[in-house]
N, CA, C and O of each residue as an XYZ file, in Angstrom:
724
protein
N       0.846     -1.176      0.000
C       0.000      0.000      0.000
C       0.890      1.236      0.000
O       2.016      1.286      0.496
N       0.255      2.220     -0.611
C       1.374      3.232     -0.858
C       0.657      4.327      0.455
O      -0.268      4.038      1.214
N       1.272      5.347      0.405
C       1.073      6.233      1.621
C      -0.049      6.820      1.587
O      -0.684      7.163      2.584
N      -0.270      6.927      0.821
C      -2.197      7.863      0.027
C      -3.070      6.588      0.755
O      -3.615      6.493      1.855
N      -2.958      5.825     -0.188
C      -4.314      4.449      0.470
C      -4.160      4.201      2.108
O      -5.116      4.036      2.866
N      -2.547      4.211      2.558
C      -2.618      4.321      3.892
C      -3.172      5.326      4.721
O      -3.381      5.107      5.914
N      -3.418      6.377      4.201
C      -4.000      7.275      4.819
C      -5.250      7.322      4.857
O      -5.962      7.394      5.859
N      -5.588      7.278      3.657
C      -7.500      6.968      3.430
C      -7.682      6.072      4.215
O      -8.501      6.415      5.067
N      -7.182      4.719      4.394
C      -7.709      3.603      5.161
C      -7.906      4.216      6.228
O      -9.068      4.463      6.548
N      -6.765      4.645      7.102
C      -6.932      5.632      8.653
C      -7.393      6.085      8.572
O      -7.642      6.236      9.768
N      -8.420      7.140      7.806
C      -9.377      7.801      7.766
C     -10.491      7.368      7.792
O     -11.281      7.745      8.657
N     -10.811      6.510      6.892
C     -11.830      5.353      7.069
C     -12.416      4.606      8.454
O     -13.505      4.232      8.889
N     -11.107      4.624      8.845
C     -11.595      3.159     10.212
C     -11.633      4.350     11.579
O     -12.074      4.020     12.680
N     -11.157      5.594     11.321
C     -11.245      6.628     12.401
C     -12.588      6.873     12.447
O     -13.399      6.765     13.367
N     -12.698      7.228     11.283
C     -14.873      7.456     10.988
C     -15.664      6.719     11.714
O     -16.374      7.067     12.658
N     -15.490      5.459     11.140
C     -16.568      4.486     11.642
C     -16.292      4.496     12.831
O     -17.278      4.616     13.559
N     -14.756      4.370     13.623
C     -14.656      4.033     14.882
C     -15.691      4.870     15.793
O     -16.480      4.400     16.612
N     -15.483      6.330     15.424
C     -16.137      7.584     16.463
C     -17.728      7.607     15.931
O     -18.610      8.135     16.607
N     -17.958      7.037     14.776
C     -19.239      6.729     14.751
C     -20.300      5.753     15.236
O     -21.520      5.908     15.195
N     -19.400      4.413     15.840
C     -19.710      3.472     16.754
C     -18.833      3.072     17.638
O     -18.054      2.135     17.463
N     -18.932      3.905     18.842
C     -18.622      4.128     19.978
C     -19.085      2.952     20.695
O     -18.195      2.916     21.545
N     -19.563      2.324     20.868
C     -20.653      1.648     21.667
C     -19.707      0.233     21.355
O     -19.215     -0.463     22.243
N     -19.621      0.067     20.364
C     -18.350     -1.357     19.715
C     -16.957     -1.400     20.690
O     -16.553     -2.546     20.883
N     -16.222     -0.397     21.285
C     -15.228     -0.689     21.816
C     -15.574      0.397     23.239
O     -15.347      1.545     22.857
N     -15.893      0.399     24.254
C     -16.124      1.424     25.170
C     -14.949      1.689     26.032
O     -14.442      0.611     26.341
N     -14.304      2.714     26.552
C     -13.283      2.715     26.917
C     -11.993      3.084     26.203
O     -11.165      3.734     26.840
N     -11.701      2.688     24.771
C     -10.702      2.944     24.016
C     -10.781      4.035     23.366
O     -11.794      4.630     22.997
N      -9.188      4.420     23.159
C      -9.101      5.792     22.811
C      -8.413      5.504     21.336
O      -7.471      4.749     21.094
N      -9.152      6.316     20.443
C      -8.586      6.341     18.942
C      -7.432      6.764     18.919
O      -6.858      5.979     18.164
N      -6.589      7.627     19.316
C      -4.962      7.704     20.128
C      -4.426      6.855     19.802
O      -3.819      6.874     18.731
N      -4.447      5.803     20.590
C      -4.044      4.703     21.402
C      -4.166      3.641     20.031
O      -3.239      3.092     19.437
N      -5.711      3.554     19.743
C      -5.867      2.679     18.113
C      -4.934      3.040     16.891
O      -4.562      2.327     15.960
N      -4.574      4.835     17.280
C      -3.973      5.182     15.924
C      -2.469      4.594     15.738
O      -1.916      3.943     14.851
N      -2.036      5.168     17.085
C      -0.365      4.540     17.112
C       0.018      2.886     17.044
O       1.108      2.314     17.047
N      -1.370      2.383     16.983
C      -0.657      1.051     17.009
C      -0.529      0.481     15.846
O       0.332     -0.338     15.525
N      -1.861      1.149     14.839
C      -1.871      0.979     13.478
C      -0.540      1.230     12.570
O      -0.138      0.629     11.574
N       0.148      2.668     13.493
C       1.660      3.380     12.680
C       2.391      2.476     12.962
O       3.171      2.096     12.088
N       2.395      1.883     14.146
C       3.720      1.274     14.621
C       3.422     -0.439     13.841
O       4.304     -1.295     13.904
N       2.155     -0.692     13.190
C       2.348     -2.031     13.097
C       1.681     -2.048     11.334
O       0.537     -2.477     11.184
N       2.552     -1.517      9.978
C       2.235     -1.644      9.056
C       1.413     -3.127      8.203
O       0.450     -3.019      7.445
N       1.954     -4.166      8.501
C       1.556     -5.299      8.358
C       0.008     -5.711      8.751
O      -0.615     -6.579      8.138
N      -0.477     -5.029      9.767
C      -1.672     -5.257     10.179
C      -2.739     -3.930      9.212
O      -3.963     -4.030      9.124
N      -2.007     -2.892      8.649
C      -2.847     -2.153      7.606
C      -2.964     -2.697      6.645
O      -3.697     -2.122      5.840
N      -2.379     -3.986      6.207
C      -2.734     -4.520      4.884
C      -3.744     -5.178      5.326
O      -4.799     -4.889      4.762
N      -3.818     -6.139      6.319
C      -5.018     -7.030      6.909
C      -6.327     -6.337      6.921
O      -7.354     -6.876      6.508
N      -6.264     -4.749      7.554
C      -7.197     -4.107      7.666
C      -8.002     -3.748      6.565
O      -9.227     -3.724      6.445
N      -6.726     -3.364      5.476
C      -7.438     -3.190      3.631
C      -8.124     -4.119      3.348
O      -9.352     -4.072      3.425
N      -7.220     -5.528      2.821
C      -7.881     -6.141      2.624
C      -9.239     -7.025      2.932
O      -9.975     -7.769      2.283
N      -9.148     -6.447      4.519
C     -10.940     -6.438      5.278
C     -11.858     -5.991      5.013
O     -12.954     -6.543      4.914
N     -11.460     -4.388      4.766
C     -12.334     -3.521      4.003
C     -11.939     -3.587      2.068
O     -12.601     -3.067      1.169
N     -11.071     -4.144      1.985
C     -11.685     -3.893      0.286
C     -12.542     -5.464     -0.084
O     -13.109     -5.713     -1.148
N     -12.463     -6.139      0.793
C     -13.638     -6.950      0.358
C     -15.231     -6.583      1.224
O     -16.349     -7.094      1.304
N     -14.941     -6.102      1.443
C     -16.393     -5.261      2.343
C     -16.649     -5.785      3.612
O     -17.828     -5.810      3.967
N     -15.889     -6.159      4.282
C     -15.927     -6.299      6.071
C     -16.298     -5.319      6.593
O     -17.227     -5.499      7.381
N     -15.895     -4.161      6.463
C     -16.306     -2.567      7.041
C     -15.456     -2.751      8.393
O     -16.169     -2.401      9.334
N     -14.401     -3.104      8.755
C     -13.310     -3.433     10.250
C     -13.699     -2.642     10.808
O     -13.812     -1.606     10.153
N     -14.207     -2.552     12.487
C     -13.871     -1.684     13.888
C     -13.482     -2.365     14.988
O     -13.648     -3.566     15.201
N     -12.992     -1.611     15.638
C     -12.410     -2.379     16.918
C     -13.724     -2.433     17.692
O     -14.596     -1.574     17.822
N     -13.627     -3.710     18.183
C     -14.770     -4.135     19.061
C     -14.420     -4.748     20.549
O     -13.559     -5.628     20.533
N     -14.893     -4.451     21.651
C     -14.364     -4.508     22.594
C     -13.393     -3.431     23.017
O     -12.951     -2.425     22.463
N     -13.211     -4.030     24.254
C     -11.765     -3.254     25.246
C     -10.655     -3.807     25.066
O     -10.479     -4.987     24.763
N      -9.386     -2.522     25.344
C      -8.565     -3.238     24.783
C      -8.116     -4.130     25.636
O      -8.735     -4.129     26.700
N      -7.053     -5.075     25.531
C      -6.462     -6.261     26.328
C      -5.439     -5.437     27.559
O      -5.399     -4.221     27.745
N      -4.887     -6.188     28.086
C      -4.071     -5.430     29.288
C      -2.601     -5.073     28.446
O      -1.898     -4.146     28.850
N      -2.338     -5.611     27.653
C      -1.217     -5.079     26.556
C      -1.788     -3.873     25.969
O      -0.957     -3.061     25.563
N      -3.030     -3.569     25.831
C      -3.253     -2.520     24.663
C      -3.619     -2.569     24.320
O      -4.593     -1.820     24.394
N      -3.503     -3.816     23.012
C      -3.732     -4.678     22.462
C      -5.266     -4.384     21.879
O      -6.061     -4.258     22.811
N      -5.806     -4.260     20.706
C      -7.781     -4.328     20.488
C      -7.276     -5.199     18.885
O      -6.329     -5.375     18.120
N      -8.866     -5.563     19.153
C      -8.918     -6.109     18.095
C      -9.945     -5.898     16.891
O     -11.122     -5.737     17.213
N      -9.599     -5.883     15.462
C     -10.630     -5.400     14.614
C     -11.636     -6.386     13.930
O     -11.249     -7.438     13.421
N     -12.628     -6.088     13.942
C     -13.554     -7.650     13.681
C     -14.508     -6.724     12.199
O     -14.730     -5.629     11.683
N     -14.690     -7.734     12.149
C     -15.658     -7.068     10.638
C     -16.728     -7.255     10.841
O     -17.172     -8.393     10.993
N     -17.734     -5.752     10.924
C     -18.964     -5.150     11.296
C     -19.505     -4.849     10.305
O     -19.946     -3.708     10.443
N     -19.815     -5.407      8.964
C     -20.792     -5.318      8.221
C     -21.622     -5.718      8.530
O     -21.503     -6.604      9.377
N     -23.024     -5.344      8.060
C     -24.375     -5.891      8.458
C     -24.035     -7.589      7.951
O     -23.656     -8.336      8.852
N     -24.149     -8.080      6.765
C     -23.957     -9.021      6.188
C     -22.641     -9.704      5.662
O     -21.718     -9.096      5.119
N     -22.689    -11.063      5.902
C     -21.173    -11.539      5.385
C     -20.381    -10.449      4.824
O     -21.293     -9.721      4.434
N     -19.445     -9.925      4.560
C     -18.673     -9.618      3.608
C     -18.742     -9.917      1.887
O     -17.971    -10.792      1.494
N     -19.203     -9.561      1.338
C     -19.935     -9.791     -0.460
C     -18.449    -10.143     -0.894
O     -18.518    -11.059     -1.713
N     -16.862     -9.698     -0.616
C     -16.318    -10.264     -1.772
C     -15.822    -11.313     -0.842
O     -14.601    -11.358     -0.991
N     -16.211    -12.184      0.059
C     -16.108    -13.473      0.530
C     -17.102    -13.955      0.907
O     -17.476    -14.185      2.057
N     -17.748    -14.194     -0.385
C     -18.842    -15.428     -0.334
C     -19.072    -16.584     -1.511
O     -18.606    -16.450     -2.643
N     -19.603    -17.370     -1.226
C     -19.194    -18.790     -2.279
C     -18.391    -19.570     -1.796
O     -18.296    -20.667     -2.348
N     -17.650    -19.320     -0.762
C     -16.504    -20.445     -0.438
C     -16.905    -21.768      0.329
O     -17.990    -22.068      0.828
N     -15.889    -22.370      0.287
C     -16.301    -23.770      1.021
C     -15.442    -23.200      2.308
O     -14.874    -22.118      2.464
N     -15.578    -24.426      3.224
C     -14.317    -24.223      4.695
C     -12.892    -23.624      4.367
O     -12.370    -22.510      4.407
N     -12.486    -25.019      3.994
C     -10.542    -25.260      4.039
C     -10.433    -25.778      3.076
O     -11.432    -26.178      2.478
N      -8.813    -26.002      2.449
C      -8.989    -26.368      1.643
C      -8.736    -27.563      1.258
O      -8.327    -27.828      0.128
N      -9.015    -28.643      2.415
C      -9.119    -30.028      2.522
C     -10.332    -30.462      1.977
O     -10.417    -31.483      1.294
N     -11.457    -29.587      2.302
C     -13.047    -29.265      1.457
C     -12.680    -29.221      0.108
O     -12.883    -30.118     -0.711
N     -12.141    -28.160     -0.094
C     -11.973    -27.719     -1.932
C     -11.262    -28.549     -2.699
O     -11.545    -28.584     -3.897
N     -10.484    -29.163     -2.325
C      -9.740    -30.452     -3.086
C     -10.702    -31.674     -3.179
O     -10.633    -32.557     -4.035
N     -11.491    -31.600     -2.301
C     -12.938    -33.025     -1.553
C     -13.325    -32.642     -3.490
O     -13.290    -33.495     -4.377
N     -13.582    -31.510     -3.636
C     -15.005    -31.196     -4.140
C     -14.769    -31.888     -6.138
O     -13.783    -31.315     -6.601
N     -15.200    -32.538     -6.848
C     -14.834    -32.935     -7.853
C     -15.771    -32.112     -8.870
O     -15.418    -32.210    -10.046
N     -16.330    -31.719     -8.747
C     -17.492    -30.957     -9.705
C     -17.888    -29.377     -8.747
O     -18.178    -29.191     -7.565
N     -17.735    -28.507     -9.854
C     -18.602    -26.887     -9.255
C     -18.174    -26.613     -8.043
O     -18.920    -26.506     -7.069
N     -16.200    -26.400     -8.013
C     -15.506    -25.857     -7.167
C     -15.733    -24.532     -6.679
O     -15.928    -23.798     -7.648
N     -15.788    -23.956     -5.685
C     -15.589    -22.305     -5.422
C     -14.072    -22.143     -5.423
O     -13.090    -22.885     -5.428
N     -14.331    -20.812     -5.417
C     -13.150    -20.222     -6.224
C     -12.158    -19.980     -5.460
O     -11.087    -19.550     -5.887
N     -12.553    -20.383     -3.468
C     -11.814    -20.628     -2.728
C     -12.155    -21.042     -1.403
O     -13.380    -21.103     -1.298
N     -11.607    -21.324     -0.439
C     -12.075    -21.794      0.748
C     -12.134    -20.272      1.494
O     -11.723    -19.277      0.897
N     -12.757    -20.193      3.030
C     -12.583    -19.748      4.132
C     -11.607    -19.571      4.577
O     -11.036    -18.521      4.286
N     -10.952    -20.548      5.513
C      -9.436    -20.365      5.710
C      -8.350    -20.184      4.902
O      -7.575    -19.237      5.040
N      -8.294    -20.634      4.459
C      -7.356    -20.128      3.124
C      -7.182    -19.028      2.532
O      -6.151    -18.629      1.992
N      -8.476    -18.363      2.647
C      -8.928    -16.767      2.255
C      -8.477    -15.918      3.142
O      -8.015    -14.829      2.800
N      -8.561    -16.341      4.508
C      -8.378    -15.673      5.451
C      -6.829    -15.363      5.917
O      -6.566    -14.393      6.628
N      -5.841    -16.276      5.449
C      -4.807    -16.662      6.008
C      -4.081    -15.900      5.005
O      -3.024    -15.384      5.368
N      -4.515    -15.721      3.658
C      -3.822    -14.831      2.643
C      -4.477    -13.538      3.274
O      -3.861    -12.559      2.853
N      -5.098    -13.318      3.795
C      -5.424    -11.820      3.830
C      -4.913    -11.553      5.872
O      -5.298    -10.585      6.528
N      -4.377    -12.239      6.204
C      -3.676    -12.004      7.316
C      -4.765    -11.851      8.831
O      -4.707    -11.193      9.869
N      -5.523    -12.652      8.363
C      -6.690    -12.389      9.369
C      -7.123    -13.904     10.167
O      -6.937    -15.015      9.672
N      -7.551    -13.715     11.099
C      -8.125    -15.329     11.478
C      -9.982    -15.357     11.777
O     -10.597    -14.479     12.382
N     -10.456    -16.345     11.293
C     -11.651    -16.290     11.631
C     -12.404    -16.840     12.674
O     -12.195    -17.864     13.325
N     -13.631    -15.727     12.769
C     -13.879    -15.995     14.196
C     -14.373    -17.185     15.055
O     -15.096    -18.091     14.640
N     -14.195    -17.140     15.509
C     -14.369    -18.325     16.760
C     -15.866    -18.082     17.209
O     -16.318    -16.948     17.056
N     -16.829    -19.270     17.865
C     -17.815    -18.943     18.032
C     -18.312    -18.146     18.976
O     -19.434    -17.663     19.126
N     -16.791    -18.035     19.929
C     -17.065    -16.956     21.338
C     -16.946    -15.137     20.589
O     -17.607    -14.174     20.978
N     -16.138    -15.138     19.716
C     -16.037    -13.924     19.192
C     -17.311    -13.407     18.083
O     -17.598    -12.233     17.848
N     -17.853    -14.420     17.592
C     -19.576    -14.068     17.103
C     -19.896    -13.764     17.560
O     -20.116    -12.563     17.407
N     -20.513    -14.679     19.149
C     -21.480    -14.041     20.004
C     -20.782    -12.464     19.818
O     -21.195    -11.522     19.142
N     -19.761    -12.551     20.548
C     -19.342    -11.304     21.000
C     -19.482    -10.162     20.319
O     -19.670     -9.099     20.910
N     -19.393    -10.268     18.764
C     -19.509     -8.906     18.114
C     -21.278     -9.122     17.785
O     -21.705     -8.352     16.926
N     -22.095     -9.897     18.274
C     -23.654     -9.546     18.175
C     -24.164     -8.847     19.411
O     -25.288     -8.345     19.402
N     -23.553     -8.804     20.243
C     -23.613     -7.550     21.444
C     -23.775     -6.436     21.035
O     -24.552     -5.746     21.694
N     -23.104     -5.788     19.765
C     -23.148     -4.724     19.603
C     -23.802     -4.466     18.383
O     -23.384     -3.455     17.818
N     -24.620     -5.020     17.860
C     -25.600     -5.511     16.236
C     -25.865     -6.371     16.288
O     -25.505     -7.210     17.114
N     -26.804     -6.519     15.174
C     -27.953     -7.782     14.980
C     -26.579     -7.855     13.267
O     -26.433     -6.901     12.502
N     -25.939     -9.016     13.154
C     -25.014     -8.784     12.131
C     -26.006    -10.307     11.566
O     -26.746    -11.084     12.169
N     -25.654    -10.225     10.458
C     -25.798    -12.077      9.584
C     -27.434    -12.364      9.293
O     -27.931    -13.408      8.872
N     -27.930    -11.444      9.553
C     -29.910    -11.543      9.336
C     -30.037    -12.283      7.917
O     -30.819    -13.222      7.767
N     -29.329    -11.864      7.025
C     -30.106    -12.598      5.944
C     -28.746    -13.710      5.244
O     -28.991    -14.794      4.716
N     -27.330    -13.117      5.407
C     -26.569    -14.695      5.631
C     -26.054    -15.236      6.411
O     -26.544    -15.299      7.538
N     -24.915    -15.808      6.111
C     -24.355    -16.488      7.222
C     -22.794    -16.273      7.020
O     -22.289    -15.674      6.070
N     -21.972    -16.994      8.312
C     -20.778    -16.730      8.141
C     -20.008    -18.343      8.923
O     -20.280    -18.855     10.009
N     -19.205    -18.701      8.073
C     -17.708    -19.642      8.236
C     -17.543    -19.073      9.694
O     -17.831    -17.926     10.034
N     -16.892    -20.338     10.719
C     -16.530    -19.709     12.206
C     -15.387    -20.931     12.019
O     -15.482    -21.966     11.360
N     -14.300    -20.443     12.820
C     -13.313    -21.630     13.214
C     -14.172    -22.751     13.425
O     -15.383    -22.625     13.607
N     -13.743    -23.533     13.411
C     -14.374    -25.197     13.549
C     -13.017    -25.979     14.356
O     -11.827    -25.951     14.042
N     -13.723    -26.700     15.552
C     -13.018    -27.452     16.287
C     -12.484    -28.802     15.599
O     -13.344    -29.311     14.880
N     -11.375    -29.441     15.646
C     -10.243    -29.960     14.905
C     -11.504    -31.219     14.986
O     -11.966    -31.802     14.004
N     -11.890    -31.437     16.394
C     -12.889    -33.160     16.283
C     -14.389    -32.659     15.338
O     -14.939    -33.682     14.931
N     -14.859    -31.872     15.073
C     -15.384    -31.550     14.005
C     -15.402    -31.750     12.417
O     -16.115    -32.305     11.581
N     -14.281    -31.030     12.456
C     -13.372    -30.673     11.241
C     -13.171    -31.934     10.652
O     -13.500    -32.120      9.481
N     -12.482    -33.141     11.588
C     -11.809    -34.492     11.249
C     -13.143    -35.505     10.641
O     -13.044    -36.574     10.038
N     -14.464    -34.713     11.057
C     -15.497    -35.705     10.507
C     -15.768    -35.288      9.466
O     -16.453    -36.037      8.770
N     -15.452    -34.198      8.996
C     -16.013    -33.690      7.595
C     -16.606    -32.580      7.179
O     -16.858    -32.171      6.046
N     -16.893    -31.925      8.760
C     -18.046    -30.784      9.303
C     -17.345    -29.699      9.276
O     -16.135    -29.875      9.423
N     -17.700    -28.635      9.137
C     -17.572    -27.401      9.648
C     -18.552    -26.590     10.045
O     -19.584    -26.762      9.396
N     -18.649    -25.302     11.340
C     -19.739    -24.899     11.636
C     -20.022    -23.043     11.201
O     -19.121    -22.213     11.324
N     -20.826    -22.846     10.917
C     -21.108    -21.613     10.558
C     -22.633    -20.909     11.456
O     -23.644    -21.527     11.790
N     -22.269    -19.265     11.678
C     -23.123    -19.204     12.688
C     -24.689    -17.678     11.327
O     -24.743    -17.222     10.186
N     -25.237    -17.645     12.207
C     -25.991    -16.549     11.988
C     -26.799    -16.226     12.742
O     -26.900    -16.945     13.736
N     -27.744    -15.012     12.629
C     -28.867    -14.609     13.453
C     -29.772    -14.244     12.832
O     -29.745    -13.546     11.819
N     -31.400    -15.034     13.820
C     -32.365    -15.162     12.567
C     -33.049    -14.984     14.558
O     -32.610    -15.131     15.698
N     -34.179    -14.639     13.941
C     -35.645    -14.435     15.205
C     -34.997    -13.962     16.152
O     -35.166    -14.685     17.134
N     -34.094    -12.804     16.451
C     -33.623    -12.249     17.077
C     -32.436    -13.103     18.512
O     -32.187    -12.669     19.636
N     -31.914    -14.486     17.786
C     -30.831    -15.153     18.454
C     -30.028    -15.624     17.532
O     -30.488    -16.003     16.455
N     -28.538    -15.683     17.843
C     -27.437    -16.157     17.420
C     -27.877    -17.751     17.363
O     -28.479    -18.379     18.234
N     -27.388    -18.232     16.053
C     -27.457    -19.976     15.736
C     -26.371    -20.017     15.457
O     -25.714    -19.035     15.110
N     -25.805    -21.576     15.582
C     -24.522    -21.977     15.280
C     -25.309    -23.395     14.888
O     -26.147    -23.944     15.603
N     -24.947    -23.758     13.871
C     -25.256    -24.685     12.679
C     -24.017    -25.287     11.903
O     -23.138    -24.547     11.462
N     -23.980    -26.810     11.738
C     -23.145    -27.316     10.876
C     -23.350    -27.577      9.235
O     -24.381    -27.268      8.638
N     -22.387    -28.092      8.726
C     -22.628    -28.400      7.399
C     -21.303    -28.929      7.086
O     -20.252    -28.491      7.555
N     -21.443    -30.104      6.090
C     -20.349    -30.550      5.244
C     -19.513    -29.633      4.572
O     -19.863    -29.030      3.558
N     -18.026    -29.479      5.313
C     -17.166    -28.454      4.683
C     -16.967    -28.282      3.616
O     -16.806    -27.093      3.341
N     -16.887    -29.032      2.724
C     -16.841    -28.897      0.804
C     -18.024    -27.630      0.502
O     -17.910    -26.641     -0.222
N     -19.289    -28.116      1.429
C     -20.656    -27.059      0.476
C     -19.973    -25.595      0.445
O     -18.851    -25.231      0.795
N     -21.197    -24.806     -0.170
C     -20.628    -23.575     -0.047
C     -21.850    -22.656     -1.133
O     -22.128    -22.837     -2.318
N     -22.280    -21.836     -0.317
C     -23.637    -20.784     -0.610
C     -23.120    -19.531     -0.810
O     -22.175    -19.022     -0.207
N     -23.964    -18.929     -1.923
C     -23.950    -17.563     -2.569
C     -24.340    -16.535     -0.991
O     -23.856    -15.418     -0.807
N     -25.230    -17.187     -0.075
C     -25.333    -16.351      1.233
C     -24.168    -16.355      1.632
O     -23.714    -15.262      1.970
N     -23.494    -17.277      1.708
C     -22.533    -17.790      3.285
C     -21.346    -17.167      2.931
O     -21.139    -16.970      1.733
N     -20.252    -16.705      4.035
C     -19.235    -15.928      3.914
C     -18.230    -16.309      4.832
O     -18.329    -17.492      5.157
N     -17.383    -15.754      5.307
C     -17.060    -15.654      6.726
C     -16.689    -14.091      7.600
O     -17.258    -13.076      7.197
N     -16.070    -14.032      8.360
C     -15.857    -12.696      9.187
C     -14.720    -13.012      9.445
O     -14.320    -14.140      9.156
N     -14.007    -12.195      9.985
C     -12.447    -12.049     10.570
C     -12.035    -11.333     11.778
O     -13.078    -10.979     12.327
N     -11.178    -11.004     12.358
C     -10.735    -10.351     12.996
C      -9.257    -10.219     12.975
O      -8.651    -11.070     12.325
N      -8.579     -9.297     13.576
C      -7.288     -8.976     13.397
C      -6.662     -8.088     14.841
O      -7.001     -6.926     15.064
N      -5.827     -8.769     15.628
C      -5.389     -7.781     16.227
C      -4.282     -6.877     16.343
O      -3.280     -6.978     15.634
N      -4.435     -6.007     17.209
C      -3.812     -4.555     16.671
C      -2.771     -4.718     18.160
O      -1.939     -3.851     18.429
C-alpha cells in the first residue's frame, strides 16, 4: 500500500470508529492510531478487510497489553467473501462446481483469522449482524476431522450456530475475521 491508500484507510476506520462508539467502550482512537503506525503489516489485513467489504472496527476493550482487536462489522457476510467452502481439505474433496476458494485459506492470505464462536457471540452484542446470511466460524479440529464445519448466523432475534459438510458452499454464506492490533 502506498502512503495515500494508507492514509485513506486511517481515515476510514477513524470514521466508523467515532461513529460506533458503543463497539469498543473505553478505548481511545490515540491509542488505536499509534498502534496501526507502529504495526504496518496489520494495515494490509485491515485493507484487505475492508476492500472486500468487512467494514473493520475495533470491538471490545482493549487487552491489558493494549492490544484491540478489529472484527468485521458489516451488516452481512462480507460480499467479496462469499461462495466459499471451509478449508482447503473441502476444496480439493469437491470434484465438480468448485468455489473459487475456501474460508481459511482466504483468510490466512489476507492475514486475518476467523472468528471463533465466542467472538460471534461477541460482536452480536453490539448488532444484529448475519440476518439474511451467514458466516464460516473456526471449527473445532474433532469436528473438522469428521467432515463438518460450523457456521453461525442470526435469525428471530438469536445467534445460531449450525453445521454443514465443509466442501458445500452458498452464494449467502461468507465468513468474518478479525485482526489484532
Amino acid at each position: 500500500m502506498n502512503t495515500a491508500q494508507c492514509q485513506a484507510l486511517v481515515a476510514t476506520l477513524e470514521k466508523r470508529f467515532t461513529q460506533n462508539m458503543r463497539r469498543h467502550p473505553g478505548v481511545d482512537w490515540r491509542d488505536v492510531h499509534g498502534r496501526l503506525l507502529a504495526r504496518p503489516d496489520s494495515l494490509k489485513a485491515l485493507h484487505e478487510m475492508e476492500r472486500t467489504g468487512g467494514e473493520p472496527d475495533v470491538v471490545g476493550s482493549a487487552d491489558d497489553d493494549g492490544a484491540c482487536r478489529f472484527y468485521d462489522c458489516a451488516a452481512e457476510s462480507p460480499t467479496g467473501r462469499r461462495s466459499l467452502c471451509y478449508d482447503a481439505q473441502a476444496l480439493a474433496s469437491r470434484k465438480l462446481n468448485k468455489p473459487q476458494d475456501s474460508a481459511v485459506d482466504m483468510a490466512a492470505a489476507m492475514g486475518i483469522a476467523l472468528l471463533t464462536e465466542e467472538d460471534y457471540r461477541a460482536l452480536q452484542q453490539f448488532g444484529e449482524f448475519d440476518a439474511k446470511t451467514s458466516s464460516w466460524i473456526a471449527t473445532p479440529p474433532g469436528i473438522r476431522e469428521l467432515g463438518g464445519a460450523l457456521f453461525c448466523d442470526r435469525r428471530y432475534g438469536r445467534v445460531f450456530v449450525y453445521h454443514n459438510g465443509a466442501e458445500s458452499y452458498y452464494a449467502a454464506r461468507g465468513f468474518r475475521g478479525s485482526v489484532r492490533i
